[in-house]
Every structure is written in structure tokens, then in C-alpha cells.
N, C-alpha and C positions, 0 to 999 in steps of 0.2 A: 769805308770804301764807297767810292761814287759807282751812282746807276749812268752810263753816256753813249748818247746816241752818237753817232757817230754818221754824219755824211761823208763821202766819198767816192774814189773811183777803186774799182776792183778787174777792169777790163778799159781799153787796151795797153798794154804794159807801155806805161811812162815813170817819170819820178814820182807822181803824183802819187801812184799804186804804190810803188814803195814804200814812200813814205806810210802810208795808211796801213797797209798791213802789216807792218815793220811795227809803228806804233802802237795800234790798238791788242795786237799781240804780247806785246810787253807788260802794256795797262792791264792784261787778260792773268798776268802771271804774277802781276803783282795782286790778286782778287777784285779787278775793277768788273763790274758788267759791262758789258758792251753789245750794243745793237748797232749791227753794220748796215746802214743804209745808202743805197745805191743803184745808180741806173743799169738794170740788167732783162728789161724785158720790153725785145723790139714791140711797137702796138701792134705788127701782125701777129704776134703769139697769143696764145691762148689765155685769157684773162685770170683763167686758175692758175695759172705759174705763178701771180703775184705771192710774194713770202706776207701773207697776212694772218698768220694761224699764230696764237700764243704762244708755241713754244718752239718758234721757229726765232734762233737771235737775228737773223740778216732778214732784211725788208728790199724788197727787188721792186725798182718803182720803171716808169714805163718813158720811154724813149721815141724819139721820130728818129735822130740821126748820134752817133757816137765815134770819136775819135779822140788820139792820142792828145789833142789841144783845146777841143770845147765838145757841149755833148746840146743840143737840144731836145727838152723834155717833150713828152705827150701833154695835150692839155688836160690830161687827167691825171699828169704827177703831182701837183701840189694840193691836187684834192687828197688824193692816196698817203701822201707824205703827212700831212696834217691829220689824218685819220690815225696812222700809224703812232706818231707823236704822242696823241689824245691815248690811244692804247696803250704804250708802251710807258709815258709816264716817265721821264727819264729827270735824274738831276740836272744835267747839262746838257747841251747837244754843243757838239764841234763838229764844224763843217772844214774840211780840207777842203775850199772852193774849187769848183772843178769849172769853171769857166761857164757859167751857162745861165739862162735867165732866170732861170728858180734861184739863184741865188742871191737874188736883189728881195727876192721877196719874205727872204728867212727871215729879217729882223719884224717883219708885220706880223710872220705867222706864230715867230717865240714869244711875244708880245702878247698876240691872243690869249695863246694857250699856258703866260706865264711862267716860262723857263727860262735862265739864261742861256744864250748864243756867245759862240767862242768862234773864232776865224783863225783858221790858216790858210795866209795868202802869199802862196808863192808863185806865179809867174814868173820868168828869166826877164833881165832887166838891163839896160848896162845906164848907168845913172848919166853918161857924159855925152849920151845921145849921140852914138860918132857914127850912125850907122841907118840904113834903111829899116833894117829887121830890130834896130832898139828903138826909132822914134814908134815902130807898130807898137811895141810892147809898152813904151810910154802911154799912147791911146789908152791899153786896156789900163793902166795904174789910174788915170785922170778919170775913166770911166768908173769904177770900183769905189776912187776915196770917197763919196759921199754915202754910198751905202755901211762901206766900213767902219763910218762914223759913228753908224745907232746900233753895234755888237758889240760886247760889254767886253771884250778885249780882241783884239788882231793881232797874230805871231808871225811876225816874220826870222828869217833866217841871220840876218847880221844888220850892223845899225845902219851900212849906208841903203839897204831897205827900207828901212826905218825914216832914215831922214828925207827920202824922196815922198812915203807917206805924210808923212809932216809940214811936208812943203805944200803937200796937196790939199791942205785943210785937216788930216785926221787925226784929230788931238792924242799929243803924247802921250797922255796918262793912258790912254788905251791898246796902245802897240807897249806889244810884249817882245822882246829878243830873246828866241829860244831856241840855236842852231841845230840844224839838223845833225841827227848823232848814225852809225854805225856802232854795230857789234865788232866791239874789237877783239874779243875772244873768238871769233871767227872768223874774222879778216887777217889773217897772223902772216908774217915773213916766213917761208920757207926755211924748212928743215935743213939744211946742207950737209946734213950728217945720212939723214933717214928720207928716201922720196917718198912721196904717195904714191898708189896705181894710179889715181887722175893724172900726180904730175907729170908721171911716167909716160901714160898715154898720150897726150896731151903735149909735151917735150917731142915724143918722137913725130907727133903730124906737123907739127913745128921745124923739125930740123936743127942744125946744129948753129945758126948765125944768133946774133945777137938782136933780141926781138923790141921793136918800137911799137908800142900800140895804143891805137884809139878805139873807145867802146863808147859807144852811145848812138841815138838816132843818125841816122844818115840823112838829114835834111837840110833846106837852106841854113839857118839860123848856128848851126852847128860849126858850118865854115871847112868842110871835110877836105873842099877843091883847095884850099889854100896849102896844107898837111901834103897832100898829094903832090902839086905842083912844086913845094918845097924838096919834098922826096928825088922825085924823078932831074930835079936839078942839081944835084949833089953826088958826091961818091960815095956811095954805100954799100962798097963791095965787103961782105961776111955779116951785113945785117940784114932784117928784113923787117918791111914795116905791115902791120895787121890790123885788117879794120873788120873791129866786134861791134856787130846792131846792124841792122835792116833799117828803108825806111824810100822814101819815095824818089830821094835820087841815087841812089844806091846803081839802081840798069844804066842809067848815063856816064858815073862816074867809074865803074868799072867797063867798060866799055871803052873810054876813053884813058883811062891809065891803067895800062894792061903791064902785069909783071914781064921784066925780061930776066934773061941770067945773071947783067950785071945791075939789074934793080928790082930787087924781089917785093912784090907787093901782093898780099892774102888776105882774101875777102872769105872773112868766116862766119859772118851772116849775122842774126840773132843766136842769143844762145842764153837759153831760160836754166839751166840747169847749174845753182849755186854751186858747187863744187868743181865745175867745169871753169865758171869764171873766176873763181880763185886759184887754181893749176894757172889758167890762164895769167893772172897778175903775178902771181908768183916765181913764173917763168919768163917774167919782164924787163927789161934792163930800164926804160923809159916810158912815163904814160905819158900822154898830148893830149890837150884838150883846146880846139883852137875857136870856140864858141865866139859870135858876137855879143849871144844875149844869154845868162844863165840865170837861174835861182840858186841852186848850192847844190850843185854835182856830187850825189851820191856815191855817181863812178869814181869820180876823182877820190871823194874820200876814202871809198875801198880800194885804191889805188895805194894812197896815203898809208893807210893801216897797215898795208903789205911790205910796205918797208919799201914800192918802187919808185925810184927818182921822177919826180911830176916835173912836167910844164904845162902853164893853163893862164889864158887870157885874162885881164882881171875885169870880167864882164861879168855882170852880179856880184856876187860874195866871193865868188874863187879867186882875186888875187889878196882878199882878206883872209882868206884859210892861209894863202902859203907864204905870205907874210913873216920876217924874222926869218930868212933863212930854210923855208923848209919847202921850197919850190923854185922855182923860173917863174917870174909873173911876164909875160908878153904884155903890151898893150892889143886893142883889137883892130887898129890900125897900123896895116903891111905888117899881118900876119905871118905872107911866105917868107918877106926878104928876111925878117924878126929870124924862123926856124933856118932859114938856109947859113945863116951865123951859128945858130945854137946846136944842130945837129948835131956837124962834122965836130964840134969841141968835147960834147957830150960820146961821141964814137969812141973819140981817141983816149981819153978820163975817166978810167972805169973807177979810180978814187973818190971822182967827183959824184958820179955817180951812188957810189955805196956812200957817201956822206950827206947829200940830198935823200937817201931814201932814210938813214938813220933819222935825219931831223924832221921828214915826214910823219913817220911812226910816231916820234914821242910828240908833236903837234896834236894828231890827234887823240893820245895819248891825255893829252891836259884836258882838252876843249872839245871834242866832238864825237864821244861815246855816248851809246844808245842809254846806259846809265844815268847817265848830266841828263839827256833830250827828257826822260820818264821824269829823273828828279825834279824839274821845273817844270813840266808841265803839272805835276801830282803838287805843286807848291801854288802854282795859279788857279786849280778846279779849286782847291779849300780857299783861298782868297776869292775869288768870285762869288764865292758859295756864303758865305759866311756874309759879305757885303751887299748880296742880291735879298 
């Protein structure tokens, strides 16, 4: 079993957080140690909050400013991180990059102190540049590949990742393809025999139509205005469309598309509580995901796992997941006109529907359990390990 420090984000809920906690938990139950290291102490707080005691596994390093997309450090995190390190003594450190300048400087500091350095580099991406919010996210890939270069391996989520790295200079032998996985034993298709109380609860604030939903941030990049305006232009009389996550355009867009009787639209906010967003999926006829720019949609996959019939732009890796049948891939150019065709077909074809979510299920099924994600990663520490 490997000793692995582990950088990361633990706050404020992105994929990024999932992913990490998702992961390093798994590693945890397979006997791996892990030391969670992370930006969790604003520099007005008190300097003894820092996690620097022995037997404390998480290391809380120090912050100026933090959000869901990049986090600037104090300039006494990379002192603190380095000290940490030197203590803690780890086989490997994996960094799930969290956007931020400390992270340029990981490869100098593993170097020092003679460990190898592993990257997970997921930012949302769309490879065909068709977009304002994809050439931004290009910037950060062209920014990134030369540090990615001197980390003794980079994982990205699918190869057309992969190959936009490649192009950038950072040699193949070092990018790893290792997709992100969900728990399929817990993402499961509804009972139709037996409901849960979640489902039960959860069904009835819902109502009796048939539910369309998108879950995820509510920001530009996301594309939420396009979903909406497709919505409100169509006849959707006995269904209703639900938008799960919070996020900064959230007050304009509901403001601006306001449910009426003959177009029911439910703004259910964030919603942290697993069991809650499984009723939710569960209780779904259709997920949406109408992204410019993604890395590999969590949501989508526990969408997926749940048996409900997906559609999702193919920006990042999401139309390589639903790929063969086991989605709607949109392009992410005219989004709305794309949904305003797919909707009313998808209303009226509850066939089509239960045979999209069937081939979703078994997709992830092959290729994208939390299983596979542990197995190859637990196959690249011993090869790193063994080679370093």
C-alpha cells in the first residue's frame, strides 16, 4: 500500500471536490494513506488552525482568495506545503490541480524534496474552440502544458484531452487516460416495484408531470440561457423543466424565465444532500446538459448510472461518454434551435426514452465506475513508483 499526499480542493463544491473526495476515499478503503492537503485557512484566521500536528491526516494550507474556479494562495502556502511534505514523507503526491499558482511550482518543490509528482488536470475544454468561454479555457491548457511537462505523469479524463495536450508540447508518454468513474452501486435506476421515502418526498414536491432536469453550476460556461429559452419556446404542457445548482446567474435567469401554468420551470437551488439528488435523478424522464466547456460531468454520469435518458453537448469528453448510442450528443453551436427539435420528440417517445437510459446504464457500466477509476490509478502509483 502507497503513503499519498494528496492536493486538492475540499471547498467550494465543484467537480473538482468530488472528484477528490470521491477518490482519496476509495484509495482509503483499499488501505492506501492519504494526507489531504488543501486550501482551507483564510490568512485572517488564526495561524494555529493550520493542520500541522502529526496526527492530524489533512494539512489546511493558507489562502488570500478561493473559489469554485481558481483559489489564490497566501505567500506562506508554499512555505507551509513544503514543510508539510518534508513531514509527512509521502510516496507520491497527486495534485488534482486546482488552478492556482502554487501549482506551477510543484514540480521544483517534488524535486527538492525527491518525490514523485502525479497531475490531475481537468479544466472543461471544448477542443473545436467554437466559443468565447472555450478559447478562455484553451488560454489556461496552453498556460499549464509546459509545467505539465516536468510531472512524472498527467491524467486526464479522455484522449480528446489528451490529444489537445499533446499538441501543446506535453509528451505522450506522460498523459495518462484514466476517466472519471462514479459509484455505480449507488447511482442505481429506480425501484418501480418499491419507492424510497426520498423518492416519495421528493416525487411529491415535484408533482405529477414529467420532469426534465439540469444539475449543475448556473454560470456562463454552463449555457443554462439556451435550455431555458429552448424550454419556454415549445409546448410542454404535462412536463416540467428543473434546474438543480446555484451559481452567479442563477438571480437573472430566474427572473427572467419565470414558470407559468402552461410552462412550468423549478428552480431547486443547490442541493448537497446525496440521497436527495439521487430521488432527484431517479425521478427523471431526461437529464440536459447544454455546456460550452466541460471536463467529464460527474452529473451526467450519475445521470447515466441512473438509467435517465441524457443529452449533452459534446464539449470536453461528454459527447465521448454518450457515444454508441447511449445519449443525444448536441454540438455546442445553436444549442437552443439543437433542444427545440429534441425536446418535443423526447416528450412524446417514452420508448425512446427508457431505451436511451437503458444504454446509458450499461455504458457506464463498461467504462466509468469508481472501480476501473481506483484500478488504474492503483496500476500507475506502482509504475511510477517502481520507475522513479
Amino acid at each position: 500500500m502507497s503513503h499519498i499526499a494528496w492536493l486538492g480542493k475540499k471547498s467550494p463544491f465543484c467537480g473538482n471536490v468530488s472528484y477528490g473526495l470521491s477518490t482519496t476515499e476509495a484509495l482509503k478503503n483499499r488501505g492506501h494513506q492519504i494526507n489531504f492537503i488543501h486550501f482551507d485557512n483564510p490568512t485572517n484566521s488564526d495561524i494555529s488552525k493550520t493542520s500541522l500536528l502529526a496526527n492530524d491526516p489533512d494539512v489546511s494550507l493558507p489562502y488570500l482568495i478561493k473559489s469554485q474556479v481558481y483559489t489564490i494562495p497566501s505567500p506562506r502556502a508554499q512555505r507551509e506545503l513544503r514543510e508539510s511534505l518534508e513531514r509527512l514523507k509521502p510516496d507520491i503526491v497527486h495534485a488534482s490541480l486546482t488552478l492556482s499558482p502554487l501549482d506551477f511550482r510543484l514540480p521544483d518543490l517534488c524535486q527538492q524534496i525527491n518525490v514523485p509528482l502525479i497531475a490531475t488536470f481537468h479544466p472543461p475544454f471544448d477542443s473545436n474552440v467554437r466559443s468565447l468561454a472555450a478559447s478562455t479555457q484553451q488560454l489556461t491548457y496552453q498556460l499549464y502544458a509546459p509545467s505539465l511537462s516536468r510531472f512524472e505523469k498527467v491524467i486526464v479524463f479522455s484522449e480528446i484531452q489528451g490529444e489537445v495536450l499533446a499538441k501543446l508540447g506535453v509528451g505522450e508518454s506522460r498523459i495518462e487516460i484514466i476517466p472519471n468513474g462514479i459509484n455505480a452501486d449507488l447511482w442505481v435506476p429506480k425501484n418501480k416495484q418499491e419507492a424510497t421515502l426520498k423518492q416519495i418526498e421528493v416525487q411529491k414536491k415535484l408533482g405529477k408531470e414529467k420532469i426534465f432536469l439540469y444539475m449543475g453550476r448556473v454560470a456562463a460556461e454552463k449555457n443554462v440561457e439556451a435550455l431555458l429559452k429552448a424550454w419556454k419556446s415549445i409546448n410542454t404542457k404535462n412536463c416540467q423543466l428543473v434546474i438543480v445548482g446555484d451559481g452567479p446567474l442563477r438571480p437573472t435567469l430566474e427572473n427572467n424565465f419565470l414558470s407559468t401554468n402552461d410552462c412550468k420551470i423549478s428552480w431547486w437551488g443547490y442541493e448537497a444532500d446525496i440521497e436527495t439528488k439521487l430521488a432527484l435523478l431517479q425521478c427523471t424522464e431526461v437529464f440536459i446538459l447544454p455546456s460550452l466547456v466541460e471536463g467529464l460531468s460527474l452529473a451526467l454520469l450519475e445521470a447515466m448510472a441512473t438509467g435517465t435518458a441524457c443529452i449533452a453537448t459534446d464539449a470536453g469528453a461528454d459527447g465521448e461518454v454518450l457515444k454508441e448510442g447511449a445519449g443525444i450528443v448536441m454540438s455546442t453551436e445553436g444549442v437552443t434551435s439543437q433542444l427545440k427539435t429534441l425536446l418535443p420528440v423526447l416528450k412524446e417517445h417514452p420508448l425512446l426514452i427508457s431505451e436511451l437510459g437503458r444504454k446509458a446504464r450499461s455504458r457506464v457500466l463498461e467504462q466509468f465506475t469508481l472501480t476501473k477509476n481506483i484500478n488504474s490509478l492503483e496500476n500507475l502509483y506502482k509504475t511510477v513508483l517502481e520507475k522513479f
